[in-house]
C-alpha angles and dihedrals in degrees: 000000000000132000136205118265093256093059093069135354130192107202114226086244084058100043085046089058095045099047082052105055088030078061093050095048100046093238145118113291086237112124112196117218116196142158121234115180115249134060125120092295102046097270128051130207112229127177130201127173111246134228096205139349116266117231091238083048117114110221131207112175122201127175094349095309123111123215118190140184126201118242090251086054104038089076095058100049103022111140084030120136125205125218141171112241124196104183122139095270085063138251134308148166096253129191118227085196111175085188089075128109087179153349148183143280088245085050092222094105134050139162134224 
């Protein structure tokens, strides 16, 4: 299923660094997005690289990658965006998720 662009959306910095490690493991440049509860807010982000896209997934496509978010988790980070972040603390896959009331310090958890 696809969605419309403002569901989802993969940054071209993101979709860079997926294409990149995609390349290295031999594998699809589709990066899975999905919410497990936990984390230190209620909700945590975790990311997988996918085989395959599922029929119930949601797609954006940028550059080529594909970033997709099953039907259970698209209501918890629809309008997100994900970026690719290089600070000195490292680097790291981040959420821009406007569905958050909060979040956490790590910035891998949020509640809403």
């Amino acid at each position: 299923m696809a969605t419309s662009a403002s569901d989802i959306t993969l940054t071209p910095s993101a979709a860079a660094r997926v294409a990149a490690i995609a390349v290295k493991q031999g594998k699809p440049a589709i990066l899975r997005l999905s919410v497990d509860g936990g984390g230190c807010s209620g909700f945590q982000y975790k990311f997988g690289f996918a085989d395959a896209v599922d029929a119930d997934d949601s797609v954006a496509e940028t550059d080529g990658v594909r970033l997709v978010v099953d039907s259970i988790s698209l209501d918890l980070v629809r309008g997100c965006a994900v970026d690719y972040v290089e600070s000195l603390g490292g680097a790291a896959f981040k959420v821009e998720n406007p569905n958050a009331a909060s979040g956490c310090g790590c910035g891998s958890s949020f509640a809403v």
